[in-house]
C-alpha positions in Angstrom: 17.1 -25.1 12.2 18.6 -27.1 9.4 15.7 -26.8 7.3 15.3 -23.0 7.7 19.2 -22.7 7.1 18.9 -24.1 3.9 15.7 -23.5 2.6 17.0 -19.5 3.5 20.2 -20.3 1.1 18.4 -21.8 -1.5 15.5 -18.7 -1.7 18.4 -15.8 -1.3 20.8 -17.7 -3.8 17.9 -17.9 -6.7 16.8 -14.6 -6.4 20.8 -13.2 -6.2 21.5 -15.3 -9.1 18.1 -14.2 -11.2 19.3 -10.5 -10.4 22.5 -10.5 -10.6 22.4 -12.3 -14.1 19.9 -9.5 -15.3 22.3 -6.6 -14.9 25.1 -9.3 -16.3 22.7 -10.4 -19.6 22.7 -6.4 -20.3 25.9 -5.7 -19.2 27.9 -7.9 -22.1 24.8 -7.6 -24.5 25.4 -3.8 -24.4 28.9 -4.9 -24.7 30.3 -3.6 -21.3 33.6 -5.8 -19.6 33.0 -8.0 -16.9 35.4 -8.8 -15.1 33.5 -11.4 -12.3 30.5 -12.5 -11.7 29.7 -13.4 -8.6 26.5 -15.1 -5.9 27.5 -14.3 -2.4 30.2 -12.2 -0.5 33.0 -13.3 1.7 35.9 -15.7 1.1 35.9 -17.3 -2.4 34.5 -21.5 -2.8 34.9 -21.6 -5.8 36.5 -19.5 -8.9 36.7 -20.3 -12.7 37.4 -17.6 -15.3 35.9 -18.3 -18.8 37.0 -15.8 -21.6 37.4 -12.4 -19.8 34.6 -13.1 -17.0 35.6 -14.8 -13.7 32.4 -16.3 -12.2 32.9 -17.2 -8.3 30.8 -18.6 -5.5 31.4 -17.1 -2.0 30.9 -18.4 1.2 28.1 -16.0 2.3 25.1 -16.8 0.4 23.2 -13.5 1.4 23.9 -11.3 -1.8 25.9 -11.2 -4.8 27.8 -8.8 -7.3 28.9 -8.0 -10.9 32.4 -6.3 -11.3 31.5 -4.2 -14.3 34.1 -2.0 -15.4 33.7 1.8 -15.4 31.5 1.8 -12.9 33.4 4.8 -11.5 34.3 7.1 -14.3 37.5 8.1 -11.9 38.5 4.2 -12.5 38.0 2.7 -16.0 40.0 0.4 -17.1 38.0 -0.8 -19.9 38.3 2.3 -22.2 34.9 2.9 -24.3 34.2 -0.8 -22.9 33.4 0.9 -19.4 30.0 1.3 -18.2 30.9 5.0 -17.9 31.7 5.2 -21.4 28.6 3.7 -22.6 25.3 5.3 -23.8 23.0 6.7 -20.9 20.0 4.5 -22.4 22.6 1.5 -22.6 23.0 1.8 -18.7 19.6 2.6 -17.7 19.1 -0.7 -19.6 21.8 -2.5 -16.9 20.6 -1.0 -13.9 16.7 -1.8 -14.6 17.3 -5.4 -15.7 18.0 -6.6 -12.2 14.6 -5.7 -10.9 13.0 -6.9 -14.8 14.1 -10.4 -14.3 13.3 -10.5 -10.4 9.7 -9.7 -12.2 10.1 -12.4 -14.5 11.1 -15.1 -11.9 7.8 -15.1 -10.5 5.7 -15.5 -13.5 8.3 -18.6 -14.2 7.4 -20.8 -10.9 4.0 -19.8 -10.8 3.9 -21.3 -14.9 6.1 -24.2 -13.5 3.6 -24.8 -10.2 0.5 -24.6 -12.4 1.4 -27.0 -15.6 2.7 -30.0 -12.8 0.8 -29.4 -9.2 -2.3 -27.3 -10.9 -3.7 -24.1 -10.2 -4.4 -23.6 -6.2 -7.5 -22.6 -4.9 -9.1 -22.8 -1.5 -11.3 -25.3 -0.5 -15.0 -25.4 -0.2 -15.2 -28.2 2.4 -15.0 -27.4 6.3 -11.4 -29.2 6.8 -8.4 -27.5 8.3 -5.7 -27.1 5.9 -3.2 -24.9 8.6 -2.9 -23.8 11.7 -1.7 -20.6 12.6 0.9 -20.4 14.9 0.8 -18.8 18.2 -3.0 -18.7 17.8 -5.7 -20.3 19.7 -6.2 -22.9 17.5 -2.7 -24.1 18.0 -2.9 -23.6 21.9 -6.3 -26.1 22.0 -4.9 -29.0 19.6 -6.7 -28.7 16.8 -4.8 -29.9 13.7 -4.5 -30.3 10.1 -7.2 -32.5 9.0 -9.5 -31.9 11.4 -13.2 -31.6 9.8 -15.5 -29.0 11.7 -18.7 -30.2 12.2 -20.3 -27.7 14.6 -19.2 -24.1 16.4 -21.7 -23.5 19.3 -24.0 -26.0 18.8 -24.5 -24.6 14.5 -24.0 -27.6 12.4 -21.3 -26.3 9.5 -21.5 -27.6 6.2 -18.9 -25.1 4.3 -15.7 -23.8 5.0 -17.8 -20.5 4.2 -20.1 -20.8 7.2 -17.2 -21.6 9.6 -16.3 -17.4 8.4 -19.1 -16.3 8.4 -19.9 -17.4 12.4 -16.1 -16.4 13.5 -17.7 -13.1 11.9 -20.0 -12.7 15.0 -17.8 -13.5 17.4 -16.5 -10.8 19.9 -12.7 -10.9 21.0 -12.2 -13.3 24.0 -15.5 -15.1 24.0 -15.0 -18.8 24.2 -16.9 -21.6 22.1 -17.2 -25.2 21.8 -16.3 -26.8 18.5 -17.0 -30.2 17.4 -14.5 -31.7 14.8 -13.9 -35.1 13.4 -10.1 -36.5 13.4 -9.7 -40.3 12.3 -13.4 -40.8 12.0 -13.5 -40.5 15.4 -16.0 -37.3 16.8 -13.9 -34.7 19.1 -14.5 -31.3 21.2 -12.7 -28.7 22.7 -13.1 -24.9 23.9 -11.5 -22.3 21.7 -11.2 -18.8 22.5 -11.8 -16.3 19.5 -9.1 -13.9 19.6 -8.5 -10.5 17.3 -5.3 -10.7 14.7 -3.7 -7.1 14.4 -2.2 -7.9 11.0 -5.9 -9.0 9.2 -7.7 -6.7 11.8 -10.6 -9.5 12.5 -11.5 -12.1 15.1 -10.1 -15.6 14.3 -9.1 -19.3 15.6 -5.9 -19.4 13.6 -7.0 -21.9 10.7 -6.9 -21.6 7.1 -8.7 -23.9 5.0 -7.3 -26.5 2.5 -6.5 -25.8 -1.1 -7.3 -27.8 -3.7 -5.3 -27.9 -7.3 -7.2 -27.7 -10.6 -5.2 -29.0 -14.1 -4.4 -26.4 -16.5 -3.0 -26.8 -20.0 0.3 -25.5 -20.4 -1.4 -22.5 -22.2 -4.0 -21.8 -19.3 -1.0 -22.3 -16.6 1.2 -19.1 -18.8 -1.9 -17.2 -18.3 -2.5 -17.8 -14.6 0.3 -17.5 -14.3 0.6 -13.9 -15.5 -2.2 -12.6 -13.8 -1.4 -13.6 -10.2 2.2 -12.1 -10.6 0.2 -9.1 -12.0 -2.1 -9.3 -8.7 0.5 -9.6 -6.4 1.9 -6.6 -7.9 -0.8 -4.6 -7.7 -1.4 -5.9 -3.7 2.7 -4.8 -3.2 2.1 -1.5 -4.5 -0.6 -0.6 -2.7 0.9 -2.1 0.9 3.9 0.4 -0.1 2.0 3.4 -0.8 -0.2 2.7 2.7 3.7 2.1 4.5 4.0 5.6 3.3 0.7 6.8 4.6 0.7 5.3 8.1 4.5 4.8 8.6 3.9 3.5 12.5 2.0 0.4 11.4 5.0 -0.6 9.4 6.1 -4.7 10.0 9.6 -4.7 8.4 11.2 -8.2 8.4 15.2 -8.2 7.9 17.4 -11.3 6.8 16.5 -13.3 10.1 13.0 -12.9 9.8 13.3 -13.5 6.0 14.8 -16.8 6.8 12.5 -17.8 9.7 9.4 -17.2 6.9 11.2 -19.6 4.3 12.0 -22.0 6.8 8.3 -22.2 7.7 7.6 -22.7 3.8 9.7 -25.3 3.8 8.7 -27.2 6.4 4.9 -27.2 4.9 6.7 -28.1 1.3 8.4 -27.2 -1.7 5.6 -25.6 -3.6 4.4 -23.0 -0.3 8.7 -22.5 -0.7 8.5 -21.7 -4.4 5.3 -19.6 -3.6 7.4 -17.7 -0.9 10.6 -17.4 -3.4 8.4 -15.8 -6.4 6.5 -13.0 -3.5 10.0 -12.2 -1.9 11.2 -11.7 -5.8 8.7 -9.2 -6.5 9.0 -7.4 -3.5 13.0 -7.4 -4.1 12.3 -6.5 -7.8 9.9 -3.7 -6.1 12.3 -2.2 -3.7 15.2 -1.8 -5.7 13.4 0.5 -8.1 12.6 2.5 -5.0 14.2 6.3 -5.7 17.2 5.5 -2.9 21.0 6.1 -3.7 22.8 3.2 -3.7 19.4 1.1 -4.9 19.1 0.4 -8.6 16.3 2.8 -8.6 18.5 5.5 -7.2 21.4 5.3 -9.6 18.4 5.2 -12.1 17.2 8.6 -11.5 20.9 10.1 -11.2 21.2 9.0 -14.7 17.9 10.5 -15.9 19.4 13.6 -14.7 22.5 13.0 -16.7 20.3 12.9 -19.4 18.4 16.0 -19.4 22.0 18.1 -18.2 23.5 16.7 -20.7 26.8 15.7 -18.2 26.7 13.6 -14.9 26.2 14.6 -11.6 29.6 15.8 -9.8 31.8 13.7 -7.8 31.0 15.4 -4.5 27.1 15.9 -5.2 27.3 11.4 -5.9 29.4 10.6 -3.3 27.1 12.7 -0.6 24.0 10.5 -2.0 25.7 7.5 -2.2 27.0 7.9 1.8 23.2 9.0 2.5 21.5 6.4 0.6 23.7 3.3 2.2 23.2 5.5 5.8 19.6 5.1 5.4 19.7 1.4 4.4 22.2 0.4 7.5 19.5 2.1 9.8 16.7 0.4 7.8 18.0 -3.0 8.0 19.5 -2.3 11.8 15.9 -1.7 12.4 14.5 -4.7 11.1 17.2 -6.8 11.9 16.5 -5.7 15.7 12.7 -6.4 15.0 13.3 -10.2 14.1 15.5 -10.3 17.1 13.2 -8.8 19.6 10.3 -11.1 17.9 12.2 -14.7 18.4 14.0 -13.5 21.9 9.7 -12.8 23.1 8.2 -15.9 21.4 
């Protein structure tokens, strides 16, 4: 509990702090006032204002904020200073950068986890590197380790083989498996059984991975094309969410923490791993086309640009109400979700 309390802090302070400090960068770059600066709501820990920014940390570390003046025309006390009073390109610039540097994150541990640990790749060799939980593997005692010699009486040479067989399988059927653990020869029954979220028949195991040296060059690059994969992967998951609505699995703030608490336990690098997905996915959803997102205040002021004048007070209050209404039912939902998940575990 400790560790998932934590390592849950530490993954929603960096990526508060990365976005936050992207709408702050273009905030006083494009030389808007502002007036805090602050990673976390609730009572204040700690304050300290430095010329006319006061920077605070709060005692819930499950968001953050920028106080930029003018951010309601009806309320600017910053004069031509006021984020209403600025440009229409100069805010697009402050409302986009959030998401930009939750982009950028990413590509910054993956560079960091490649130039010291070494680019990851899974391993050829037949030895369990994890074991899924909840699955049969789990349930029969196999562990982390364990080398698979045989499945059914077929010798297996190659992590490769050990998919290929599984493969075959139907769901339910039962099979002996040979392993080595401490040089010492083992066997147990294991029951394939069919996993909804990869939509196959499997024990539960995942192979090892094994970390190749890059130069720091190599490591940049790497590192650009697996956030660039991700990416891709993300935008096709939320295009198919779209499509098939029903086979949606939304995790909310429990769940989040639960996932990071698992990392952790397995190490800081899977936790950095976890931190740079959950960034782009955050980076993702806030460009999403929803009032009260970044993305949402994004498109009202394209339309300010192309009428020439902002949308009325009326017309952005309704969106705004409708656009935090959907969220609260969004994040009641999977709030509920993670709740119903750890109650039946």
């Amino acid at each position: 509990m400790i560790i998932t309390i934590i390592s849950a802090m530490f993954v929603f302070g960096l990526l508060v702090l990365v976005h936050e400090f992207g709408h702050f960068m273009t905030a006083k770059l494009t030389g808007m006032r502002v007036d805090e600066f602050a990673i976390g709501f609730g009572p204040k820990i700690f304050s300290q204002k430095y010329g006319e920014t006061k920077y605070s940390l709060r005692a819930i570390p499950l968001g953050g904020f920028n106080d930029i003046a003018g951010m309601d025309p009806a309320d600017n006390p910053a004069g031509e200073r006021g984020f209403c009073e600025k440009p229409v390109l100069s805010r697009m610039v402050v409302i986009l950068a959030g998401s930009a540097m939750n982009f950028v994150l990413p590509v910054l541990l993956f560079f960091g986890i490649y130039a010291t640990v070494g680019v990851g790749r899974p391993s050829t060799e037949p030895v369990i590197g994890g074991i899924m939980e909840g699955m049969t593997a789990e349930q029969a005692g196999l562990q982390i380790g364990d080398k698979i010699l045989s499945i059914d009486g077929k010798p297996i040479s190659t992590w490769k083989e050990i998919l290929a067989t599984t493969k075959t399988l139907e769901n339910g059927k039962t099979v002996q498996i040979v392993y080595e653990r401490n040089s010492q020869v083992e066997e147990v029954s294991i029951t394939a059984k069919f996993h909804e979220k990869y939509k196959r028949v499997m024990f539960g195991i995942q192979s090892e991975i094994t970390y190749e040296q890059k130069t720091l060059g190599e490591s940049w690059i790497a590192a650009m094309d697996h956030t660039k994969e991700i990416f891709i992967m993300m935008l096709d998951g939320l295009a198919n969410l779209v499509k098939e609505p029903s086979e949606a699995e939304l995790s909310g703030p429990i769940g989040i923490a639960q996932m990071a608490g698992q990392a952790a336990e397995t190490g800081i690098i899977p936790l950095l791993n976890f931190a740079a997905l959950l960034s782009l996915n955050l980076g993702i959803i806030n460009l999403l086309p929803v009032p009260a997102l970044d993305g949402g205040h994004f498109v009202g002021l394209a339309i300010e640009a192309v009428r020439g004048k902002p949308l009325g007070s009326k017309a952005l209050m309704y969106t705004q109400r409708a656009g935090i209404a959907f969220l609260l039912m969004l994040t009641l939902y999977a709030t509920t979700s993670d709740l119903i998940r750890v109650v039946w575990k």
